[in-house]
C-alpha positions in Angstrom: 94.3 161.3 102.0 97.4 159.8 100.3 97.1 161.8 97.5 97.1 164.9 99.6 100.2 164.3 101.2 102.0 163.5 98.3 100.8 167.0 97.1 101.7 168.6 100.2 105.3 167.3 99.9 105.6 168.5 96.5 104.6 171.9 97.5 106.8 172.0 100.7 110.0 170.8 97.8 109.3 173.5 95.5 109.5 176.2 98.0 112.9 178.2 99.2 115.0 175.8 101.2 114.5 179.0 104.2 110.9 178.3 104.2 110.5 174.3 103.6 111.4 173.8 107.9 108.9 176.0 109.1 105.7 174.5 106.5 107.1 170.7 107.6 106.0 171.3 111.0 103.0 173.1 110.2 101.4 171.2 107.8 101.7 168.2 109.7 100.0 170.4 112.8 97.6 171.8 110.9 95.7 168.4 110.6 93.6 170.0 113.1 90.7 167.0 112.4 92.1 164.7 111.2 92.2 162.4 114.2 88.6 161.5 112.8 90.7 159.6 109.7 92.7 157.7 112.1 91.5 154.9 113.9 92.8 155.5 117.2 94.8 158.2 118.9 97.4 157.9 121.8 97.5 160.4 124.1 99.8 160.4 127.2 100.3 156.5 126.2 97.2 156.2 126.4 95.2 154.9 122.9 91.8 156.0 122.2 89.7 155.0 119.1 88.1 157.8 117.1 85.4 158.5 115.6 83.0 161.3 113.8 83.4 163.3 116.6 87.2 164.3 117.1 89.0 167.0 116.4 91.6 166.9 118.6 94.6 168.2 116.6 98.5 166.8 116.5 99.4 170.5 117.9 97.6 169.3 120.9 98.3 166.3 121.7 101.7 167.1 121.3 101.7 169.4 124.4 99.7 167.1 126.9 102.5 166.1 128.9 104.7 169.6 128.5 102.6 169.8 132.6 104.1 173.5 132.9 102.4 173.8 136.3 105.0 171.4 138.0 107.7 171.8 135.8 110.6 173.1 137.9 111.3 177.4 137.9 108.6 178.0 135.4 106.6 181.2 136.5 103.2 179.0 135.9 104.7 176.3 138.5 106.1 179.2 140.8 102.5 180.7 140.9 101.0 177.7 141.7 103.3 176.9 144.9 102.4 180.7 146.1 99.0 180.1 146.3 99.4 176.7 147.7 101.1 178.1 150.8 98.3 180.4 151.4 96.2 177.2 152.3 98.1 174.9 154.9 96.6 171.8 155.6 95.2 171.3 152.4 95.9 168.5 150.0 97.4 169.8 146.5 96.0 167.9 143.2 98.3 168.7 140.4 98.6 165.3 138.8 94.8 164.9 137.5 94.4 163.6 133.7 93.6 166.0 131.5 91.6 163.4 129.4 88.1 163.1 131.2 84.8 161.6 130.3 82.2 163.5 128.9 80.1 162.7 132.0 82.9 164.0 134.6 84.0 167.4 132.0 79.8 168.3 131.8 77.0 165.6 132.9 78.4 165.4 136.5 77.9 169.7 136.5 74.5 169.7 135.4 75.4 171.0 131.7 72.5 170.8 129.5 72.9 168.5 126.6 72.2 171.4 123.8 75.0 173.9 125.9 77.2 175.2 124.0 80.4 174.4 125.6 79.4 170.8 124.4 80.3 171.7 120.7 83.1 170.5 118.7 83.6 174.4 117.9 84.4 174.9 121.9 86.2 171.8 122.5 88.3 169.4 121.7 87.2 165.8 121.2 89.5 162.6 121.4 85.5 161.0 120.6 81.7 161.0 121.2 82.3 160.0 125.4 86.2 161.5 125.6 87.5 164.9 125.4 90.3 167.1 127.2 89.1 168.6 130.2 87.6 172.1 129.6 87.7 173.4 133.5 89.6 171.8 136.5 85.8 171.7 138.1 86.0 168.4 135.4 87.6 166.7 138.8 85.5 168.4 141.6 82.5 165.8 142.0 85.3 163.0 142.2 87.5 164.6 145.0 84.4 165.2 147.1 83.5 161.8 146.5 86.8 160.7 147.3 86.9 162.9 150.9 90.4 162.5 151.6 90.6 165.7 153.2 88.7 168.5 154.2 90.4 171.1 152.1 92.1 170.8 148.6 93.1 172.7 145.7 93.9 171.7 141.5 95.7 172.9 139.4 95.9 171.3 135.6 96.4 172.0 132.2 92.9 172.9 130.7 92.1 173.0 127.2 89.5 175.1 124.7 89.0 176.4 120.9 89.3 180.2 121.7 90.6 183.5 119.9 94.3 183.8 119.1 95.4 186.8 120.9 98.2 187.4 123.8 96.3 186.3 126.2 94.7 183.6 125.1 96.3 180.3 123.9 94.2 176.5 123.4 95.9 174.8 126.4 95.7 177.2 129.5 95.8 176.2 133.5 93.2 176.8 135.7 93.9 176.5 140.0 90.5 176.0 141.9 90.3 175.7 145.9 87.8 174.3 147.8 87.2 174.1 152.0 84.2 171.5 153.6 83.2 171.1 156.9 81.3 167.5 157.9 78.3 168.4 159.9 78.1 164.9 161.3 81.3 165.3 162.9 79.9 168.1 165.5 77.4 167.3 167.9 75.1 170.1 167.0 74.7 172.6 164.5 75.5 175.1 167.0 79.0 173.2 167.6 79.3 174.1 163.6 78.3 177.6 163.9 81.3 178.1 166.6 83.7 176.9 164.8 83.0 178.9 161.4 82.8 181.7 164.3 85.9 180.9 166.3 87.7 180.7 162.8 86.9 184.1 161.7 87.9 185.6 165.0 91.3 184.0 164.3 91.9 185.2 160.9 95.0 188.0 160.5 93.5 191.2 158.9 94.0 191.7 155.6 95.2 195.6 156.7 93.9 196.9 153.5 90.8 198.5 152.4 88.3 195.9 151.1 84.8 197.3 149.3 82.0 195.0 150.4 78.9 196.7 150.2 76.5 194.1 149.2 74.5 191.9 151.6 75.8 188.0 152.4 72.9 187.0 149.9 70.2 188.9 147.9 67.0 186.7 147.2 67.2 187.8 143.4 70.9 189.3 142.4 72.6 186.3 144.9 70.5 183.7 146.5 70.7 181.6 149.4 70.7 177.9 149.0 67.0 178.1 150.9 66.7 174.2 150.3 69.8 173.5 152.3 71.4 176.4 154.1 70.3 178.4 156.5 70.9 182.6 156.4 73.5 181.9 159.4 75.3 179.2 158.1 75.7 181.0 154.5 76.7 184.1 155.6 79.5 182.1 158.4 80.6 180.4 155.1 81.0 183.6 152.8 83.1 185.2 155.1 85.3 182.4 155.9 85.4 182.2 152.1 86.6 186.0 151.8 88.8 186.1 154.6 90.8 183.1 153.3 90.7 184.8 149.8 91.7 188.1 150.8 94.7 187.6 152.2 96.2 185.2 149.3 95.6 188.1 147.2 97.2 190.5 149.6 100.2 187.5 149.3 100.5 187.3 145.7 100.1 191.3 145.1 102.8 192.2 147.7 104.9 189.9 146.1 104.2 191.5 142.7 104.9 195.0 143.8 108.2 193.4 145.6 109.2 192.1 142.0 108.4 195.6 140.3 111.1 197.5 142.9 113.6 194.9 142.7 113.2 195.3 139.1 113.6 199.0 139.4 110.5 200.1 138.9 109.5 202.0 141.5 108.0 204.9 139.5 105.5 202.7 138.2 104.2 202.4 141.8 104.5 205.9 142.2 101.1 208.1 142.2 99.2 205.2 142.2 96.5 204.5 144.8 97.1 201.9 147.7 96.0 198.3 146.8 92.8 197.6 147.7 90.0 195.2 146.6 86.4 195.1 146.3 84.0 191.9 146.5 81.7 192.0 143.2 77.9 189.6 143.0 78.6 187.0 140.2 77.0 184.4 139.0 78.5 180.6 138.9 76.7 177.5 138.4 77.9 175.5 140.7 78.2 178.0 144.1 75.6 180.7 145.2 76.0 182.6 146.6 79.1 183.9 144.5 81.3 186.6 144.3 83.8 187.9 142.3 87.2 189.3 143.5 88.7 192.6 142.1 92.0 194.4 142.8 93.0 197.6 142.6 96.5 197.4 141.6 98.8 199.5 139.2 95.9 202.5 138.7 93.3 199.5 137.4 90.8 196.9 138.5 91.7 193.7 138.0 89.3 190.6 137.9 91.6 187.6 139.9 89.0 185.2 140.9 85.4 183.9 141.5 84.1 181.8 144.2 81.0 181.0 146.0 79.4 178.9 148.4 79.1 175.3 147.2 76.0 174.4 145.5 74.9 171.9 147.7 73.5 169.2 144.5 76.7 169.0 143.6 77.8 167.4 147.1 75.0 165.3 147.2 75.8 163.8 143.5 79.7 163.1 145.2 78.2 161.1 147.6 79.0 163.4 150.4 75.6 165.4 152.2 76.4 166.1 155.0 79.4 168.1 153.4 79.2 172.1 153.3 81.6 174.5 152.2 83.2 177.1 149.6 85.2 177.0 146.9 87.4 179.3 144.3 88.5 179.4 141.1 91.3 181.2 138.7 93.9 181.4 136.3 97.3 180.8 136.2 98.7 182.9 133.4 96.4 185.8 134.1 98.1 185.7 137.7 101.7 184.8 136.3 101.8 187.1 133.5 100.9 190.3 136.4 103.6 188.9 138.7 106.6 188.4 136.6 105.2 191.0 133.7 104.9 188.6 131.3 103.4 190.4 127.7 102.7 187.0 125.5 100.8 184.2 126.3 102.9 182.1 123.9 106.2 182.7 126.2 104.8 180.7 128.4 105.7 177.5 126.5 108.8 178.5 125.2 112.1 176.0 125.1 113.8 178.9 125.0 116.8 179.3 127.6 116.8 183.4 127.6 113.1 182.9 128.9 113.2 180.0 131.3 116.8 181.0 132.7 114.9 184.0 134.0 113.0 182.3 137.2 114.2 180.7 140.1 111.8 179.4 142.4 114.0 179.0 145.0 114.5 182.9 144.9 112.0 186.3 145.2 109.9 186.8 142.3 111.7 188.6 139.3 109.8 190.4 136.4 110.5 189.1 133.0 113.0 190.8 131.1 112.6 191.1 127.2 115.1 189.1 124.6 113.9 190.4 121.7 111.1 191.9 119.7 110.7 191.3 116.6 108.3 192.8 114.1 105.0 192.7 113.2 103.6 191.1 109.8 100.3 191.8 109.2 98.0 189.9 106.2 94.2 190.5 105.7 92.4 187.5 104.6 89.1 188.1 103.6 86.1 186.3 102.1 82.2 185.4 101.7 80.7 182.8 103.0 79.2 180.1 101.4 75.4 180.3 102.8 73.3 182.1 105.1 72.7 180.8 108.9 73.8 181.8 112.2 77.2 183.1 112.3 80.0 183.4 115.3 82.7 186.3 114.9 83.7 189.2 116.5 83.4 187.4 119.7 85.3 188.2 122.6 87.3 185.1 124.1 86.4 185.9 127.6 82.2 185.7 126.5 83.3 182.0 125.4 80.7 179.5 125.6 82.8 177.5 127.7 82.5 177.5 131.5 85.2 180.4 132.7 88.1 180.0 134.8 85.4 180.0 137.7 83.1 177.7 136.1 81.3 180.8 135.4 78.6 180.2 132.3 75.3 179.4 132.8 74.4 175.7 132.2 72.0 176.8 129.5 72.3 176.8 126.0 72.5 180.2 124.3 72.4 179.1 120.3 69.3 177.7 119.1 70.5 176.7 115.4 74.3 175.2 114.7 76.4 178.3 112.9 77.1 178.0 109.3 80.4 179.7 110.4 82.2 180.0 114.0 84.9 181.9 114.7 86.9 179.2 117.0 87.4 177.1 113.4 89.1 179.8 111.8 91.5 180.2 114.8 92.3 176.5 114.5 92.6 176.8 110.7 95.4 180.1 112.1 97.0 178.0 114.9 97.5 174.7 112.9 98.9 176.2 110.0 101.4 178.8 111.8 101.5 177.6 115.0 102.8 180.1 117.5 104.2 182.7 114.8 100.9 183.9 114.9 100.5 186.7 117.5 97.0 187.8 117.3 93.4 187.0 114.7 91.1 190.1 114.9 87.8 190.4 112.7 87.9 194.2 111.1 85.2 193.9 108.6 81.7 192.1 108.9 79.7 192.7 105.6 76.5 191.4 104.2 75.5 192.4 101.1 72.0 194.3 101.0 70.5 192.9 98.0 71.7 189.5 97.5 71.9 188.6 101.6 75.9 187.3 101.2 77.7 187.6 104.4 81.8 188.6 104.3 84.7 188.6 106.9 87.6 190.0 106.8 89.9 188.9 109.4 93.7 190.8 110.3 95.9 187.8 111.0 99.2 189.2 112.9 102.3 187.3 112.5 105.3 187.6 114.8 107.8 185.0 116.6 108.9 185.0 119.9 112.4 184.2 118.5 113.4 185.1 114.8 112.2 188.0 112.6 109.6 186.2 110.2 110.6 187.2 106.6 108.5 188.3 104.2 108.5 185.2 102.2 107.5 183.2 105.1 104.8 185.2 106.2 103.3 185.0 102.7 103.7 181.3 102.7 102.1 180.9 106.1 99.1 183.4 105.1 98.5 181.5 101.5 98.2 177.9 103.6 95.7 179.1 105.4 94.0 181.1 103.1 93.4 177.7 100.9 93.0 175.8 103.9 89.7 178.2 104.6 88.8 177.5 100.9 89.2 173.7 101.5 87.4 173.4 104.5 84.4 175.4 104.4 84.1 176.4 100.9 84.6 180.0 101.2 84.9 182.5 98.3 87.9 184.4 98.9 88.1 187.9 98.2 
C-alpha cells in the first residue's frame, strides 16, 4: 500500500502543474475500498472498525455532515419545509443518523438475507453489522416504537451505488410521512370509523381533476390486509391517505407554476393542459394497499410519490398493535429540481456562491438561473472481461436493487449467482477517480464473442464541470486513471 502511494505521488509530480490539483483530490477519493485496509473509520466523530466488508469510500464520508436538507436557503432544505407545512401537527425528524445497523436499514423490514439491496455492489458498508442508511424507512420501525406522536415525517440524507447520470448522485434525500390512529383510545371501532369519516368530510377539495378509477383494494393487483383490516377501515384509511396527499401536491405544483411566471415563463405554461393527477396501483413492501401518485404537469406525467396503507407486521414488530395508519414516501431532488428547474444533480452540492445566492427561503420560490455551461468531453473506455458469469450493465438506475424512494422493491432476491461484473463498481471506479467532473456513464456497446464466449463493454464516460471548462489534457488524465484503475481492480483486458 506504501509503495502505491509513493507511485501515485510520483505520477501526480510528473504531470503539468494545471493538472497535478485536480488528480491530488481524486486519487485520494478514489480509494473507494480502501476503508477495508484501515482499521477503523470515523464517521460524523464517530469511529468504526472495519473489516472485509467495507467499501465505504473517503468521497463519502467526506459529505456526511454537508445535511443539505437543513442547511439554510438551499432548494433541498426549502422543499422540505413546503411539504412540512402541508402536515400541521406533525412532528418533523430531520436529525436521524445516517449510519444504521444492518438490522434497522433491512432485518427490521423483512429483507431477505440473499436480497440484493444487501450487496456491497448496492451499498455502502462502514462493516459486516454497519452501513449508511439506504431509505429513510431505515428509521420507521423505531419512531413507531418510540410513539411520540401520532403523525411524523423524515427527511435525511440517503445513500446508494447507482448510475452516474443528472439525476442520480450516491448521497440523495429521501422525505417519508406517516399518520396512525390508536384504536384503544376510542371506545369502539365505530368511534374510529367516525373519525376517519368526520375527517374526510372536513378536508378542502383539491379543485382539480384527480383520475381514480381503481377500486380501494383488488384481492390480486392490491390487497387488503385481510388478517388485520377490515374492507371499511382500509378503504377510510386510503382516502384519508389521498386527500392529505393531494393537496400537498396541489401546494408544491402551484408553487412551481408560480416560480415559472415570475421567472417569465409564462409561454411554457401556455397550451398546456390543466394540472391534474391520477392515483396509479403499486406495489410496496411495507404498505398494501399502495398507490402511486402521478401529475400531469408541463404536457407530462410525472411520478412524485408512493404510499400505502401501513403493513400492519411492521407495527406489531415496533411494539405498537393497536396502531393503524398510512404512510408516504419521495424524493427531494426529483421534487426540487421541478420546482426551481434545476438541470444537474451535482448542483445540488455545489459551494458555489452564483448557485446558492439564488434561493431565499424566506421569499417565493425562484427558478434556477444558469452560470455557465461548459462543454462536453466525451471518452470511450472499452474492454473484455476477464471470465464468464452473470453480468450487470445497461441497467437503468431507477430498476436499482435497492428499495426506491417509496421503499418500493420487493423483499426478494432477484440474482441467484454473484455477477463476475456489476455496473455500480464501475460508477464508483468513475466517481472516485473524477469526482463530480463527471456528468454522465452510459453503456453503448455489449459484445460477446460467438466463438470463444468473451463478453465486452464499452462504456461513454461524459466529462463536464459545473464550474471551469475541463481541458483536454485533464480530461485525458482523468479518463487514463480510471481506465488503469478498471485494469487494477478487476483485471479487465482493455480494448
Amino acid at each position: 500500500m506504501l509503495y502505491h502511494s509513493v507511485c501515485q505521488r510520483s505520477r501526480v509530480l510528473a504531470l503539468p502543474v494545471g493538472v497535478r490539483s485536480i488528480l491530488r483530490h481524486h486519487i485520494v477519493s478514489r480509494q473507494y475500498s480502501g476503508g477495508a485496509s484501515q482499521s477503523s473509520l470515523t464517521i460524523g466523530g464517530n469511529t468504526y472498525p472495519s473489516d472485509s466488508w467495507t467499501n465505504a469510500p473517503q468521497s463519502i464520508i467526506a459529505q456526511y455532515d454537508r445535511r443539505l436538507h437543513v442547511q439554510p436557503n438551499h432548494p433541498l432544505s426549502i422543499t422540505r419545509r413546503l411539504i412540512e407545512s402541508c402536515f400541521p401537527g406533525f412532528q418533523h425528524h430531520n436529525d436521524l443518523p445516517g449510519v444504521v445497523s444492518v438490522d434497522q436499514n433491512f432485518d427490521s423490514l423483512g429483507f431477505a438475507a440473499d436480497h440484493p439491496g444487501r450487496a456491497r455492489s448496492d451499498t455502502y458498508y462502514i462493516n459486516k453489522d454497519t452501513l449508511f442508511r439506504t431509505h429513510t424507512t431505515a428509521h420507521e420501525v423505531e419512531v413507531f416504537r418510540a410513539n411520540t406522536s401520532n403523525g411524523y415525517t423524515i427527511a435525511a440524507d440517503v445513500y446508494r451505488r447507482d448510475a452516474v447520470d443528472r439525476t442520480h448522485y450516491p448521497i440523495f434525500h429521501q422525505m417519508e410521512g406517516a399518520l396512525t390512529w390508536d384504536k384503544s383510545q376510542f371506545e369502539s371501532n365505530d368511534h374510529f370509523l367516525h373519525q376517519l369519516q368526520t375527517d374526510l368530510k372536513n378536508f378542502k377539495s383539491p379543485s382539480i381533476e384527480v383520475q381514480d378509477p381503481n377500486p380501494p383494494f383488488h384481492k390480486e393487483s392490491n390487497p387488503l390486509q385481510e388478517k388485520y383490516h377490515s374492507a371499511i377501515e382500509a378503504e377510510l384509511i386510503g382516502a384519508h391517505l389521498k386527500r392529505n396527499l393531494e393537496n400537498m401536491a396541489v401546494t408544491l405544483f402551484r408553487e412551481a407554476d408560480k416560480a415559472l411566471k415570475a421567472s417569465g415563463q409564462e409561454a411554457v405554461l401556455e397550451d398546456k393542459d390543466p394540472l391534474k393527477m391520477r392515483w396509479v396501483e403499486a406495489f410496496f413492501p411495507h404498505t398494501s394497499p399502495s398507490w402511486e401518485l402521478e401529475v400531469w404537469w408541463r404536457g407530462d406525467w410525472l411520478e412524485v410519490l408512493g404510499c400505502g396503507v401501513i403493513d400492519q407486521p411492521l407495527l406489531i414488530r415496533a411494539g405498537v398493535p393497536t396502531r393503524m395508519g398510512w404512510a408516504f414516501g419521495l424524493g427531494l431532488e426529483r421534487l426540487a429540481m421541478l420546482l426551481f428547474g434545476i438541470p444537474d444533480i451535482r448542483l445540488f452540492w455545489s459551494k458555489d456562491a452564483r448557485f446558492l445566492n439564488q434561493f431565499d427561503e424566506s421569499k417565493p420560490i425562484r427558478r434556477f438561473q444558469p452560470f455557465s455551461k461548459y462543454p462536453a468531453a466525451p471518452r470511450d473506455v472499452a474492454f473484455w472481461l476477464p471470465k464468464a458469469g452473470p453480468v450487470v450493465a445497461e441497467t437503468p438506475a431507477t430498476t436499482s436493487s435497492s428499495p426506491s424512494p417509496a421503499g418500493g422493491n420487493a423483499t426478494e432476491p432477484t440474482l441467484s449467482e454473484t455477477p463476475t461484473f456489476h455496473e455500480n463498481d464501475l460508477m464508483e471506479v468513475v466517481r472516485g477517480t473524477a469526482g463530480d467532473s463527471v456528468e454522465d456513464v452510459t453503456c453503448i456497446d455489449n459484445f460477446t464473442h460467438p466463438k470463444t464466449g468473451r463478453q465486452s463493454l464499452c462504456y461513454r464516460v461524459t466529462y463536464r464541470s459545473l464550474e471551469k471548462t475541463l481541458t483536454n489534457e485533464e480530461a485525458n488524465t482523468m479518463h487514463e486513471q480510471i481506465r488503469q484503475e478498471l485494469v487494477s481492480r478487476f483485471g479487465v483486458e482493455l480494448r
